[in-house]
C-alpha positions as CSV (number, residue, x, y, z in Angstrom):
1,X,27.7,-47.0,-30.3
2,X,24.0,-46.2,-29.7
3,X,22.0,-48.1,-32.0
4,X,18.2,-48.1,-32.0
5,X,15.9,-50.1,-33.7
6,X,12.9,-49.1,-35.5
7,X,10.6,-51.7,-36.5
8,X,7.3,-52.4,-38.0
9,X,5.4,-54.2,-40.7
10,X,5.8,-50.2,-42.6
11,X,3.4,-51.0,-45.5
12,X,3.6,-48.8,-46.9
13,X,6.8,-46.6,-45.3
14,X,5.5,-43.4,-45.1
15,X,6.8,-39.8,-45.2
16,X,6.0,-39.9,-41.4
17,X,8.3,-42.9,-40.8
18,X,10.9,-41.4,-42.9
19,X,10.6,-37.8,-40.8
20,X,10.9,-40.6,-37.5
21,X,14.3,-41.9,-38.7
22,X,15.4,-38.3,-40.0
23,X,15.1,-37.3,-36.5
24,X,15.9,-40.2,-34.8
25,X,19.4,-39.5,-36.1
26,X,20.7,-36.4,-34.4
27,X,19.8,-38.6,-31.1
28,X,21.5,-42.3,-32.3
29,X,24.7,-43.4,-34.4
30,X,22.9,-46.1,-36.3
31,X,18.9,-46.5,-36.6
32,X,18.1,-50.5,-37.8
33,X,14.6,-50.3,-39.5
34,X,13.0,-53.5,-39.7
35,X,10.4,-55.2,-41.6
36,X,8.6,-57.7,-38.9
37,X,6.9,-60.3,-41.4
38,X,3.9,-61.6,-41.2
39,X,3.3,-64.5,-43.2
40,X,-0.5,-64.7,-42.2
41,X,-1.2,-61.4,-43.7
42,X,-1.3,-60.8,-47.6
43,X,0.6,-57.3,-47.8
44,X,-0.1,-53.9,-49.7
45,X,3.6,-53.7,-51.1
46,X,6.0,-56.4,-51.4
47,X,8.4,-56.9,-48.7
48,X,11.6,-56.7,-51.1
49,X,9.8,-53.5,-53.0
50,X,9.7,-52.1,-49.1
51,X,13.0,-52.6,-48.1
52,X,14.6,-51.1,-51.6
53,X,12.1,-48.4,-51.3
54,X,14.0,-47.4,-47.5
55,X,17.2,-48.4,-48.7
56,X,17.0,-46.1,-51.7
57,X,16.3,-43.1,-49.7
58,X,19.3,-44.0,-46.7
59,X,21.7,-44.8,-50.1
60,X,24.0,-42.1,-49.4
61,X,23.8,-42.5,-45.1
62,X,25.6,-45.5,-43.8
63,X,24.1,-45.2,-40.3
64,X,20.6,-46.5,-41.6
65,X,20.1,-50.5,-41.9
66,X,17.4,-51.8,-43.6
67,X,16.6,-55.7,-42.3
68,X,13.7,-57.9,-42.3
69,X,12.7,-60.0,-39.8
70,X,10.4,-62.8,-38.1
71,X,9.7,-63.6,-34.7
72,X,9.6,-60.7,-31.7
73,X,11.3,-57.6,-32.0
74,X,12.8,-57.6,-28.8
75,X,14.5,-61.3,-29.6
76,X,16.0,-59.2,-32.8
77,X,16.9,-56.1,-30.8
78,X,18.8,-58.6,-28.7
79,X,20.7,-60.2,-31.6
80,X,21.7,-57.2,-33.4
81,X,22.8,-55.6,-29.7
82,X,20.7,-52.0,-30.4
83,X,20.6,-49.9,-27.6
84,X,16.7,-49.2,-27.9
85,X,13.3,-49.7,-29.9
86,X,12.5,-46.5,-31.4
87,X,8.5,-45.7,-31.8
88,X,6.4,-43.2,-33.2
89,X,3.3,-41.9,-31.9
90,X,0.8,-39.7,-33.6
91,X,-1.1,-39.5,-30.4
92,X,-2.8,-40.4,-27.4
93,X,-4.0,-43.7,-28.4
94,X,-0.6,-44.3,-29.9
95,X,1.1,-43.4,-26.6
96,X,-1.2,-45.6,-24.6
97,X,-0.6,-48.7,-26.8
98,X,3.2,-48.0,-26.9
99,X,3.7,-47.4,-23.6
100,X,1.8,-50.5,-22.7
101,X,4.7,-52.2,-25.0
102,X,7.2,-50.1,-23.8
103,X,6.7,-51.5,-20.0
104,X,6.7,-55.0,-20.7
105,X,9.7,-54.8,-22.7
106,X,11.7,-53.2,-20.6
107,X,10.6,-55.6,-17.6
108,X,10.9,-58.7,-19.8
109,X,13.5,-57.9,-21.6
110,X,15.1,-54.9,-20.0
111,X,15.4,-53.3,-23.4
112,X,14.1,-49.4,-23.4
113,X,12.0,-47.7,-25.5
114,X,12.4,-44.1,-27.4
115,X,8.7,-42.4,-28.6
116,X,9.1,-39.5,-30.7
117,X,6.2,-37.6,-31.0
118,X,5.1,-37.2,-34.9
119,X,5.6,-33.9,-36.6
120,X,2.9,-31.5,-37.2
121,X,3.6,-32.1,-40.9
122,X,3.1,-36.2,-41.0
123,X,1.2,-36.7,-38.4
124,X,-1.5,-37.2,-39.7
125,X,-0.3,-40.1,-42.0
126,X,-0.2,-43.4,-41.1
127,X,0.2,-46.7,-43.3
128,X,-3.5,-47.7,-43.2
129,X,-4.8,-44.5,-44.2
130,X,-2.2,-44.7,-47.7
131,X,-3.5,-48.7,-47.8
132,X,-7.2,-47.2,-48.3
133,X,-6.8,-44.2,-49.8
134,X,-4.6,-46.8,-52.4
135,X,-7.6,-49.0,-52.4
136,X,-10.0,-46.1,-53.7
137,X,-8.0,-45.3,-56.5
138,X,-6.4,-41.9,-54.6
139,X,-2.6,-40.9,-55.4
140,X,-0.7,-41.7,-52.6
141,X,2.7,-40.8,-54.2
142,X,3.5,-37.9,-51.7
143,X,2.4,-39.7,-48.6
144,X,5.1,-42.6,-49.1
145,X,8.8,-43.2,-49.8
């Protein structure tokens, strides 16, 4: 079974991490999306509002998990025995930071990584952005899930 895993703090999940996972299937048989947790950090959304939000959407697709997590991804990748992190990248600064990633996971770990390039439709969107627009009082209903 291929099995990637798709994680982030995704607060909020966005229609651009939704259009990742959408795609992500037609390449995977299971996509794990995790919530890395950050107790330092005071978030935008609940975590358990998150995860229901993603789980609501993936209700009628067993191939989607929805888990949360502490600690490094890779040590969770390991554990749940995927066959890949799965990123997004919305562009060239993106793809420098995740390959950066990318290459010391794979030597460290020996775990690959899969980047899908956004969408011309949700590029553009990212979780920040929705936190601020949020923050100024703008409706960000259509930009998450």
């Amino acid at each position: 079974m291929k099995r990637a895993l798709f994680a982030g703090s995704f607060d909020p999940f966005t229609i651009g991490h939704k259009a990742i996972v959408d795609r992500s299937l037609m390449l995977f048989d299971e996509v794990v999306v995790a919530f890395g947790v950050n107790v330092m950090k005071t978030p935008f959304m609940p975590l358990e509002e998150r995860m229901d939000r993603v789980r609501a959407v993936y209700k009628d697709d067993d191939r989607v998990k929805v888990v949360s997590y502490e600690g490094l991804t890779v040590d969770l990748a390991k554990e749940m025995e995927v066959t890949c992190l799965l990123r997004g990248v919305r562009n060239a600064i993106d793809y420098e930071y995740e390959k950066t990633i990318a290459e010391v996971n794979q030597k460290l770990c020996g775990i690959e990584t899969v980047l899908l390039v956004a969408d011309s439709e949700t590029g553009h969107v990212s979780s920040s952005l929705v936190r601020e627009l949020a923050h100024f009082g703008k409706e960000i209903d259509k930009l998450i899930v």
